[in-house]
KEMAR-430583 format. One record per residue (C-alpha): residue number from 1; residue in one letter; x, y, z. Coordinates in Angstrom, 1 decimal, always signed. Layout:
! KEMAR-430583
+------+------+--------+--------+--------+
! rolo ! bami !     c1 !     c2 !     c3 !
+------+------+--------+--------+--------+
!  NUM !    A !      X !      Y !      Z !
...
+------+------+--------+--------+--------+
This chain:
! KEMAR-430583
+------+------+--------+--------+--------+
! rolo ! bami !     c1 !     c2 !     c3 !
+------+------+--------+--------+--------+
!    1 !    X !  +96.3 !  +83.3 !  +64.2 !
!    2 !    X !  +92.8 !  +81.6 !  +65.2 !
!    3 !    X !  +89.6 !  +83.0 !  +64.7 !
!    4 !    X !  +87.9 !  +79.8 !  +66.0 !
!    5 !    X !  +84.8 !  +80.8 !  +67.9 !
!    6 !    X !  +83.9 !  +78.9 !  +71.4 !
!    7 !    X !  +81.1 !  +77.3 !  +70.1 !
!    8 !    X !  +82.5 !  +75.9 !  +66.6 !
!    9 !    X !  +85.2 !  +74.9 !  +68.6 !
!   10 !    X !  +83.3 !  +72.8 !  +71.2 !
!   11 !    X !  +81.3 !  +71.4 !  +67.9 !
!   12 !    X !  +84.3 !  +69.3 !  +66.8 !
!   13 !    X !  +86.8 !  +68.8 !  +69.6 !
!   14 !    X !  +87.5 !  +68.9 !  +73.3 !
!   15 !    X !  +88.9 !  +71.2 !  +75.4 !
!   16 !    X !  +91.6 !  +68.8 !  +76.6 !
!   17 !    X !  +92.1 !  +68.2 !  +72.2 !
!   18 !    X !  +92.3 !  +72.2 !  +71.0 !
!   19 !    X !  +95.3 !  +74.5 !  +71.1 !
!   20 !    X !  +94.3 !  +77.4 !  +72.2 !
!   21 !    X !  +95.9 !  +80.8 !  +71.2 !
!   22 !    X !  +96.2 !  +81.7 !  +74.3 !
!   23 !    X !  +96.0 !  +80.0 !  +78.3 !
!   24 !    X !  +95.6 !  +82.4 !  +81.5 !
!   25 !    X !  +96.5 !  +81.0 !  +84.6 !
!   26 !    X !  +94.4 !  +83.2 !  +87.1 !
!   27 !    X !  +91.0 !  +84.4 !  +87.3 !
!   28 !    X !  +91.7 !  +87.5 !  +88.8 !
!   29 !    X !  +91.4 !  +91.1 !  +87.8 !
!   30 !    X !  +94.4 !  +90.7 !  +86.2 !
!   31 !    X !  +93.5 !  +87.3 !  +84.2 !
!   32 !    X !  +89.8 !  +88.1 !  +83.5 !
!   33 !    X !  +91.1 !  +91.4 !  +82.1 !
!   34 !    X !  +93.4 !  +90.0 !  +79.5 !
!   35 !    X !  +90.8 !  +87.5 !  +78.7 !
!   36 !    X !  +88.2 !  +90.2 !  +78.2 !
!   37 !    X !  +90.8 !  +92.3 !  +75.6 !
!   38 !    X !  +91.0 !  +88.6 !  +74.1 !
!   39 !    X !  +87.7 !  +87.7 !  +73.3 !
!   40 !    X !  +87.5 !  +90.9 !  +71.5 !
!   41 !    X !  +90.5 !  +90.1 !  +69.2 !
!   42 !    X !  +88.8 !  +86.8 !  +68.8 !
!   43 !    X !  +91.7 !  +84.6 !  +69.8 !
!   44 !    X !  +90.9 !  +81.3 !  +71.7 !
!   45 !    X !  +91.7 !  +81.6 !  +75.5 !
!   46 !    X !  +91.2 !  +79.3 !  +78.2 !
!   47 !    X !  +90.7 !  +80.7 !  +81.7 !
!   48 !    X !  +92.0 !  +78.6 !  +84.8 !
!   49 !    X !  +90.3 !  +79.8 !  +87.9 !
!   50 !    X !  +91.6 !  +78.2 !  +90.9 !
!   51 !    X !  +89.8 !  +80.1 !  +93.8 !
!   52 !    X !  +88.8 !  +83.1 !  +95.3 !
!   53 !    X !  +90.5 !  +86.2 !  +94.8 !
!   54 !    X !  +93.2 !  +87.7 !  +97.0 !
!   55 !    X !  +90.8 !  +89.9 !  +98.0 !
!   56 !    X !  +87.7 !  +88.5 !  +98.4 !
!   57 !    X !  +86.9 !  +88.9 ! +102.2 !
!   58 !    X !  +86.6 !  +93.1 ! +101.4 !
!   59 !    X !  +83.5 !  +94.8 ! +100.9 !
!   60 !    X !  +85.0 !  +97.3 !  +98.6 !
!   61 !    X !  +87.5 !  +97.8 !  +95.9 !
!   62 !    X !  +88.5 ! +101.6 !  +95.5 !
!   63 !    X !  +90.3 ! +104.0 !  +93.5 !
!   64 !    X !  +88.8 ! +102.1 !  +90.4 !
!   65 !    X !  +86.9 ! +105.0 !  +87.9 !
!   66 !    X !  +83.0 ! +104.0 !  +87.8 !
!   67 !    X !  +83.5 ! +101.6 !  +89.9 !
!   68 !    X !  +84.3 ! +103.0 !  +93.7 !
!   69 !    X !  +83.0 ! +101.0 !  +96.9 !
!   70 !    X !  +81.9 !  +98.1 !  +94.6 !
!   71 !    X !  +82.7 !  +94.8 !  +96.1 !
!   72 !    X !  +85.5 !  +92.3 !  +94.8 !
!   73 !    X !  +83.2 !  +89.3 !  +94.4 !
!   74 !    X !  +80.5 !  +91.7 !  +92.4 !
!   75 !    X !  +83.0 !  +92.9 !  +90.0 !
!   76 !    X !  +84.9 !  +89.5 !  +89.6 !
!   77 !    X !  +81.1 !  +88.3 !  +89.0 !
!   78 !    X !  +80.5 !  +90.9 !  +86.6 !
!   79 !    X !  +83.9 !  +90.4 !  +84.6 !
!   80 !    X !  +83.0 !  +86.5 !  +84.5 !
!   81 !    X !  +79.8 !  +87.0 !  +82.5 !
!   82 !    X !  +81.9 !  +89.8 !  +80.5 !
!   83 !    X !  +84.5 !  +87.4 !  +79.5 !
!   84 !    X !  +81.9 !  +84.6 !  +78.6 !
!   85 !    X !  +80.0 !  +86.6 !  +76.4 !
!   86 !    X !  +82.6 !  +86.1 !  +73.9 !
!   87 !    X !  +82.8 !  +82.6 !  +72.6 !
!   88 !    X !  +86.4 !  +82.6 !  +71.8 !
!   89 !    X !  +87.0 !  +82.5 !  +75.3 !
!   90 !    X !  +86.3 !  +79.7 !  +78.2 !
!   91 !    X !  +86.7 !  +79.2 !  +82.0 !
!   92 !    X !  +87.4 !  +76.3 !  +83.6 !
!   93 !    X !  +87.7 !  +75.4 !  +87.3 !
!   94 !    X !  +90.9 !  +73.7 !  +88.0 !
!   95 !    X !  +94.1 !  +74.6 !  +89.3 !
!   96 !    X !  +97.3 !  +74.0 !  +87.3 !
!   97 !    X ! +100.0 !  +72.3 !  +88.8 !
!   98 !    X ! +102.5 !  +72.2 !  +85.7 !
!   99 !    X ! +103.9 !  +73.5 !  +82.2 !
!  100 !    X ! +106.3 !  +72.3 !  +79.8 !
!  101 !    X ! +107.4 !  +73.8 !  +76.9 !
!  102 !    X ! +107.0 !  +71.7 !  +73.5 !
!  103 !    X ! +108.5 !  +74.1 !  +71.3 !
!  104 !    X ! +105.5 !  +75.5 !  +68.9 !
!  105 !    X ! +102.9 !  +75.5 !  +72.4 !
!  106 !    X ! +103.1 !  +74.8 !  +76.1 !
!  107 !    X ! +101.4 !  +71.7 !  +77.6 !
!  108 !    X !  +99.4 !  +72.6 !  +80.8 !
!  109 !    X !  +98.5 !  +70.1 !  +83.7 !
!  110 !    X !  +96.2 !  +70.4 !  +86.2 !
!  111 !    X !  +95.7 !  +68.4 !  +89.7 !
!  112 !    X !  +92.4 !  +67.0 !  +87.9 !
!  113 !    X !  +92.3 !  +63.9 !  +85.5 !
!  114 !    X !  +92.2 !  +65.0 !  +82.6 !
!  115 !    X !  +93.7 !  +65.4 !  +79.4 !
!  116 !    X !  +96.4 !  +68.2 !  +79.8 !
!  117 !    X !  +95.9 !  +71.6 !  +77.9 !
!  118 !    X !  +97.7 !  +72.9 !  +74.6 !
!  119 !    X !  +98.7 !  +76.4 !  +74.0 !
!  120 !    X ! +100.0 !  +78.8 !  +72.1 !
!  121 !    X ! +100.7 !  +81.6 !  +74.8 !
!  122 !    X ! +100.5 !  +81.8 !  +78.1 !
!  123 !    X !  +99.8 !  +84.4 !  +80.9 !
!  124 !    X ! +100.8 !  +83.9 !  +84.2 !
!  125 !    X !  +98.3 !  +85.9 !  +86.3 !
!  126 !    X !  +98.7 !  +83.8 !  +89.5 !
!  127 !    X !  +99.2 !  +86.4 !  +92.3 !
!  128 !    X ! +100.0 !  +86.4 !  +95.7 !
!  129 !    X !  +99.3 !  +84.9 !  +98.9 !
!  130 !    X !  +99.2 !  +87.6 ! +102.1 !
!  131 !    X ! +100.1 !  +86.5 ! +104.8 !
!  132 !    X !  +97.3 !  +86.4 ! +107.7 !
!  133 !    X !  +97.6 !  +86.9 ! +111.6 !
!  134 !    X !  +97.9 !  +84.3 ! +114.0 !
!  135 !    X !  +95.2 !  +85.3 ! +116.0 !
!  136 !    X !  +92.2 !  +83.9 ! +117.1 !
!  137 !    X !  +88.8 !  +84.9 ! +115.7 !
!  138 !    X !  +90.9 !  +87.1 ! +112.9 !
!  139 !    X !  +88.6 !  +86.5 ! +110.5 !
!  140 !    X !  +85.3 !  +88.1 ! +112.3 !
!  141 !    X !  +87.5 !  +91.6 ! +111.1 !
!  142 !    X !  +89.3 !  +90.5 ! +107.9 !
!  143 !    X !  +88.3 !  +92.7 ! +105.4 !
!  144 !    X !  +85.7 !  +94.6 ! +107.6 !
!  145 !    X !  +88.2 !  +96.4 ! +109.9 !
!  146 !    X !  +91.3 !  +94.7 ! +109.3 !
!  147 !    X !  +93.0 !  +95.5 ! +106.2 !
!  148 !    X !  +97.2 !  +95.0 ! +104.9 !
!  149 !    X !  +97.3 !  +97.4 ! +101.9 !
!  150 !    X !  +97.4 ! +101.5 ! +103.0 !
!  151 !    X !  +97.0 ! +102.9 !  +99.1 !
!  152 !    X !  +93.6 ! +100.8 !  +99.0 !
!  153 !    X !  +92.2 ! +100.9 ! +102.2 !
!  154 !    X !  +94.2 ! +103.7 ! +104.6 !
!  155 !    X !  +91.0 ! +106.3 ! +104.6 !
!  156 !    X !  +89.3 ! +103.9 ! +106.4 !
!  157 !    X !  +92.1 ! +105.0 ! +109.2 !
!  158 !    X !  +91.3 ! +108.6 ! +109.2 !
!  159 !    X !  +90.7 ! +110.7 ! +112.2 !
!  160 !    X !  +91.2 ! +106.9 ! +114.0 !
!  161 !    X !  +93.0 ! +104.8 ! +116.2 !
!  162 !    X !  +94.8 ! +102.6 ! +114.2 !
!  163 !    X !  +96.8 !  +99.2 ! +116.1 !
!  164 !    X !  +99.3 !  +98.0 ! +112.5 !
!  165 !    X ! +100.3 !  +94.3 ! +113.4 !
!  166 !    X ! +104.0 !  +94.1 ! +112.2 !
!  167 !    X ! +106.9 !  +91.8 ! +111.6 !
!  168 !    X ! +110.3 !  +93.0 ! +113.3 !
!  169 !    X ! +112.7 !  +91.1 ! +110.9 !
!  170 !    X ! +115.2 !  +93.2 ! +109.7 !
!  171 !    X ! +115.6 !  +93.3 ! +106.0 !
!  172 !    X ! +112.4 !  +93.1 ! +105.0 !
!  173 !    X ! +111.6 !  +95.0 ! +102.1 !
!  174 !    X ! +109.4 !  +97.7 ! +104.1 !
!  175 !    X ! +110.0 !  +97.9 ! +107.9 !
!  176 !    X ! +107.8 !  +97.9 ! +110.4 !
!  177 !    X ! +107.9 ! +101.6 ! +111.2 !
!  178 !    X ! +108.2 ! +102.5 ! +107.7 !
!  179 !    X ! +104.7 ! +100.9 ! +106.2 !
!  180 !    X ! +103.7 ! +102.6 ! +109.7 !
!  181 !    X ! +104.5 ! +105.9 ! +109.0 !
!  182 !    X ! +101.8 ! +105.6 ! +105.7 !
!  183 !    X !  +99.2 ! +105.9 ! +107.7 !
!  184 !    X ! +100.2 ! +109.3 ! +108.8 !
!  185 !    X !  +98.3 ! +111.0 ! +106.1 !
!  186 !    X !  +95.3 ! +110.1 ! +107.9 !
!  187 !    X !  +96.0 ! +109.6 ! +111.7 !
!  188 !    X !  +98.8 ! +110.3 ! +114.3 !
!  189 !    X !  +97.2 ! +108.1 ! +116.4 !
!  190 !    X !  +99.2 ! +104.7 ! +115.4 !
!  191 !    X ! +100.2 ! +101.8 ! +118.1 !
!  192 !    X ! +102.5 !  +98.8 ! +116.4 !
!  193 !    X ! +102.6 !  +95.7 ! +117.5 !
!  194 !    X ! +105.6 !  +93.2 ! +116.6 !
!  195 !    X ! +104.4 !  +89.9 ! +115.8 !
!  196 !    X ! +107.5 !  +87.5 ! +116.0 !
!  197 !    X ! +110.3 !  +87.1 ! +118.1 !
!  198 !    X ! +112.4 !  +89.3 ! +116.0 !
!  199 !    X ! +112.8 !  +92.8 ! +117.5 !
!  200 !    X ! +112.9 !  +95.9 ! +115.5 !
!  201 !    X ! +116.5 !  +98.1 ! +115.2 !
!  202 !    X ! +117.3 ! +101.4 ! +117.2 !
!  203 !    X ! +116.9 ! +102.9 ! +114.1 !
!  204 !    X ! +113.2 ! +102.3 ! +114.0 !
!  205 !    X ! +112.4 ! +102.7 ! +117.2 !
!  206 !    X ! +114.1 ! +106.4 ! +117.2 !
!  207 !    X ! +112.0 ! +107.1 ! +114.1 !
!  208 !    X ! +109.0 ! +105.8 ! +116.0 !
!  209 !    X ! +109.6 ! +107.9 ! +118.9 !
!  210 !    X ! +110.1 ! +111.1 ! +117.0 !
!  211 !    X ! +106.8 ! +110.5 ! +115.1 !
!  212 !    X ! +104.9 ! +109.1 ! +118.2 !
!  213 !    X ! +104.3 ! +105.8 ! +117.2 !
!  214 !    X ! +104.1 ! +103.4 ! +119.7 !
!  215 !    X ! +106.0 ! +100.4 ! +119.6 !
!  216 !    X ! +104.8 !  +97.4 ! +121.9 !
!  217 !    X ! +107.3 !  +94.5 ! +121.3 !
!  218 !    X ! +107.4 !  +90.6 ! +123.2 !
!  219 !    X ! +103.5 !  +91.3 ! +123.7 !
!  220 !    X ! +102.0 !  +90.6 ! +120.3 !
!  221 !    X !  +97.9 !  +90.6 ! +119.8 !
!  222 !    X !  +96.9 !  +87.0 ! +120.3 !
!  223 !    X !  +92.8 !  +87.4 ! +119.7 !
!  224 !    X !  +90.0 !  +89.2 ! +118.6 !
!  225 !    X !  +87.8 !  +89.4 ! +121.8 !
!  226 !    X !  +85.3 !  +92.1 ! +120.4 !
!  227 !    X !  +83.8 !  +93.9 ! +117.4 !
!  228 !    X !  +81.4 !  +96.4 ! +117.9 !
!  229 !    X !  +80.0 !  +98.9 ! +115.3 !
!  230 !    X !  +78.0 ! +100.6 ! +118.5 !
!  231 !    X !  +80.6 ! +102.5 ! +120.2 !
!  232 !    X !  +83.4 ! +104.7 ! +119.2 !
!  233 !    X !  +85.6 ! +101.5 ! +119.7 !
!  234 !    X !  +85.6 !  +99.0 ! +117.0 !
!  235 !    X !  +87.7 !  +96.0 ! +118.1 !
!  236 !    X !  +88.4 !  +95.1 ! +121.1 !
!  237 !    X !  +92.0 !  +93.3 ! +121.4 !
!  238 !    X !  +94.0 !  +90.5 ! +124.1 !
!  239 !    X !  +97.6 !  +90.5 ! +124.0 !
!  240 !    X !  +99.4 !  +87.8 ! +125.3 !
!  241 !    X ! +100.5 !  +88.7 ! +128.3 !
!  242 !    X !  +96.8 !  +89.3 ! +129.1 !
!  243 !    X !  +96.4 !  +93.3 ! +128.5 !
!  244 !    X !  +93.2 !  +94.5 ! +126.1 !
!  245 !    X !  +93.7 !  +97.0 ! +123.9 !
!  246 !    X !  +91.0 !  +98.7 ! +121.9 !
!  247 !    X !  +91.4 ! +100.2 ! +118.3 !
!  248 !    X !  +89.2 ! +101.9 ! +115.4 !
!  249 !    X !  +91.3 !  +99.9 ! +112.9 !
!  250 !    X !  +93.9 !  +96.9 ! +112.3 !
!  251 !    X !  +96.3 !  +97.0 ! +109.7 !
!  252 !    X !  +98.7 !  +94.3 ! +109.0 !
!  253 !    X ! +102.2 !  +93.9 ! +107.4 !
!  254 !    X ! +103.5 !  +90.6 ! +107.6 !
!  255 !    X ! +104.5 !  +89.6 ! +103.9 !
!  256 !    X ! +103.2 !  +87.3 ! +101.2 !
!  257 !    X ! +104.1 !  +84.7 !  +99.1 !
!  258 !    X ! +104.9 !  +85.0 !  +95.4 !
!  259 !    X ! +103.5 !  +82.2 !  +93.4 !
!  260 !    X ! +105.1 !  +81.9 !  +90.9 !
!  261 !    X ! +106.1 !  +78.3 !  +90.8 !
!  262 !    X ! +104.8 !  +78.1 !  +87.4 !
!  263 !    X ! +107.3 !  +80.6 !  +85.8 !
!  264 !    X ! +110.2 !  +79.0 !  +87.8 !
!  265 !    X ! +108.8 !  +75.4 !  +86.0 !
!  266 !    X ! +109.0 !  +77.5 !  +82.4 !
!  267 !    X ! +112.4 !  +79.4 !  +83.4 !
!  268 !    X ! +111.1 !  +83.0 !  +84.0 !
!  269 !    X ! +113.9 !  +85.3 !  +85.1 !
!  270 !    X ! +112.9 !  +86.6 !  +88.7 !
!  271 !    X ! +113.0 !  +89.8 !  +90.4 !
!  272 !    X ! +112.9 !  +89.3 !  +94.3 !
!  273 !    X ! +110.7 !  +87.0 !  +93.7 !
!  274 !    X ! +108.2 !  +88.6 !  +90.9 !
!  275 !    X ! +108.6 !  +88.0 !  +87.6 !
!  276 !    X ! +110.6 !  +90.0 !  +85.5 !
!  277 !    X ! +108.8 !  +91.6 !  +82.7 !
!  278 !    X ! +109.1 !  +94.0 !  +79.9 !
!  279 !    X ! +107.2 !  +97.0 !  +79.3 !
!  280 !    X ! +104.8 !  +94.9 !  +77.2 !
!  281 !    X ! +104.6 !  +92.6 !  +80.1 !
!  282 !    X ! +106.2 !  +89.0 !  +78.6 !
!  283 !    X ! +108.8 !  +88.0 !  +80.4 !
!  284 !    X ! +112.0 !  +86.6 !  +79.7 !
!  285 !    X ! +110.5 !  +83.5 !  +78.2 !
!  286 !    X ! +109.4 !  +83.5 !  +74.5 !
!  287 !    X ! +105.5 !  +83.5 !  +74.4 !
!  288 !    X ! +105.0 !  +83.9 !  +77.8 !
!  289 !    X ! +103.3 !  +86.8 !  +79.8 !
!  290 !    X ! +102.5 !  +87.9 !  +83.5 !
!  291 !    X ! +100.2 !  +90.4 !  +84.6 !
!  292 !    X !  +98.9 !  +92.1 !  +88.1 !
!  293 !    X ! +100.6 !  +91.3 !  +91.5 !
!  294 !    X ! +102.5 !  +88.8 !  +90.1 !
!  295 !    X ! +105.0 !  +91.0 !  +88.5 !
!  296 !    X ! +105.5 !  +93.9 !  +90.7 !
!  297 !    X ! +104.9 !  +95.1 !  +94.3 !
!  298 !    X ! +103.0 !  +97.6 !  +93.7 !
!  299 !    X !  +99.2 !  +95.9 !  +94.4 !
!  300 !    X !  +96.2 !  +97.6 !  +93.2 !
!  301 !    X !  +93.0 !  +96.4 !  +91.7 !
!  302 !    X !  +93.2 !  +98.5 !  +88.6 !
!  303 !    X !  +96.8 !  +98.2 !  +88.1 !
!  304 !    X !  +96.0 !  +94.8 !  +88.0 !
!  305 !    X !  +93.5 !  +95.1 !  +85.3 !
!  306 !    X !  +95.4 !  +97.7 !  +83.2 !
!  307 !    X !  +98.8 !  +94.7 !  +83.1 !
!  308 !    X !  +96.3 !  +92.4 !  +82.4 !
!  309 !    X !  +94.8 !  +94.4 !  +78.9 !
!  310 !    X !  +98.3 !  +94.9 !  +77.6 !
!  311 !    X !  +99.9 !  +91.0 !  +78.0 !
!  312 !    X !  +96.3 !  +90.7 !  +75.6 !
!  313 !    X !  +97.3 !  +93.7 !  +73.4 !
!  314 !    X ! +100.9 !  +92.5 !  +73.1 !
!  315 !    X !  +99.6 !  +88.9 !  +72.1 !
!  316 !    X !  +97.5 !  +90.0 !  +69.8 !
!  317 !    X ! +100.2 !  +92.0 !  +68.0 !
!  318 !    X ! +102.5 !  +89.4 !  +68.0 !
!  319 !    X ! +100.0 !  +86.9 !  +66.7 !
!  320 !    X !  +99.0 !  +89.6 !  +63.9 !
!  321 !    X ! +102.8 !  +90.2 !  +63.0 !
!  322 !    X ! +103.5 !  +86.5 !  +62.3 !
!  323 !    X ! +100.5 !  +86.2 !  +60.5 !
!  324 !    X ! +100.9 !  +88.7 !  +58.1 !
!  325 !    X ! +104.6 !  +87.3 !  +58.0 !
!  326 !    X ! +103.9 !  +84.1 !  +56.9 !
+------+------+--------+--------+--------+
């Protein structure tokens, strides 16, 4: 087990030249929170931050303790300069693109030249990618009116009208009517429009009828033509047959992509798509971890953080069992 610090590290060799304890892929809530827990047990971690975070275009992250209504890039700012204050840990832009598995560490590419990265463990904290509307001037409401996750963001519906933006494909592991019917908590007032080409079941629509949610199919919402904070109407809405619709609030359910190309590259068993994990989150690979949306379907910011703190706490014990082993 290392207890190589950042800066005596950086003294004698390269990033590209150490083995680190420990490589998260994913600067998240998830990653940064495992590399917080990390720095603290004093095992080198590297950090690959790719992007932005799922999340980014929000204003506010909620139902996090001490931290309601702050904003996603505030907190991912302030859980940077957390991490860094530890010198056992380090961030580095680039995205990985690959990761073999040399036996004693895994071998980590990136699409930059450079010298690939050694390590000892790795966490997989990658995420996933929703799934935006196809309409036009979307993103003048993304995140400020438009929203895809109820449990984080449904109050914002209350006492509302609400329009949800919907996929009719059947099988789909939440219906269109059944994410829907969520909402009813906080409004009755609920219009859903399907997207595609794919119509809903009879089921649905008798389950819509008998809850009085309106169902508009083969008219989906092709533009944003409006957004006013002025009026009891928010967002003003063209369809594509031409009719405007007005609503307080937009929801949308059209999916996401799991990324987890990186675990199918290292042979991670898969769950519908997540990674399969155990209750101390590694997977079914040796020495490899995944934490926050990666992992499950169930998608909130401090979930993501809590997954994140025990991949570190179930690293740090294994590390501290072999070395009082050997």
């Amino acid at each position: 087990m290392s207890r190589t610090t950042r800066k005596s590290r950086k003294k004698s060799t390269s990033i590209s030249a150490s083995i680190f304890d420990v490589a998260i892929i994913g600067a998240g809530f998830a990653g940064l929170s495992a590399a917080l827990v990390l720095g603290r047990y004093l095992l080198t971690t590297i950090v690959f931050d790719a992007g932005k975070t799922r999340n980014h275009r929000t204003e506010h992250v909620h139902s996090y303790l001490g931290l309601e209504n702050i904003s996603p890039s505030n907190l991912i700012a302030q859980a940077r300069r957390d991490v860094l204050s530890y010198d056992s840990v380090d961030i580095i832009k680039q995205q990985v693109t690959a990761i073999t598995n040399n036996k004693d560490h895994f071998v980590i590419a990136t699409c930059q030249e450079h010298a690939p990265v050694k390590a000892k463990y790795i966490i997989i904290a990658t995420g996933v990618l929703d799934i935006k509307p196809d309409i036009s001037n979307f993103n003048k409401i993304d995140g400020r009116g438009a929203w895809h996750c109820p449990h984080c963001d449904g109050l914002e519906s209350a006492g509302k009208s609400l329009i949800v933006l919907a996929n009719g494909k059947v099988g789909s592991s939440v219906g269109a009517i059944s994410y829907a019917k969520e909402f009813l908590g906080w409004t009755s007032n609920i219009r859903v429009f399907i997207q595609d080409n794919c119509p809903i079941d009879q089921e649905q629509r008798n389950e819509a009828k008998r809850l009085s949610i309106e169902i508009i199919e083969n008219d989906p919402v092709v533009e944003v033509l409006k957004v006013s904070d002025r009026s009891s109407v928010k967002i003003k809405l063209l369809s594509n047959s031409g009719k405007v619709y007005y609503s307080d609030v937009v929801f949308y359910h059209l999916g996401y992509k799991v990324q987890n190309s990186l675990a199918k590259q290292l042979g991670c068993e898969l769950e519908e798509e997540f990674i399969k994990v155990d209750k101390r989150q590694q997977t079914t690979v040796p020495q490899v971890f995944a934490a926050g949306d990666i992992d499950t379907d169930r998608h909130y910011v401090v979930f993501a953080a809590a997954s994140g703190a025990l991949a570190a706490i179930s690293i740090y014990e294994d590390t501290l069992k072999k070395a009082l082993e050997t």
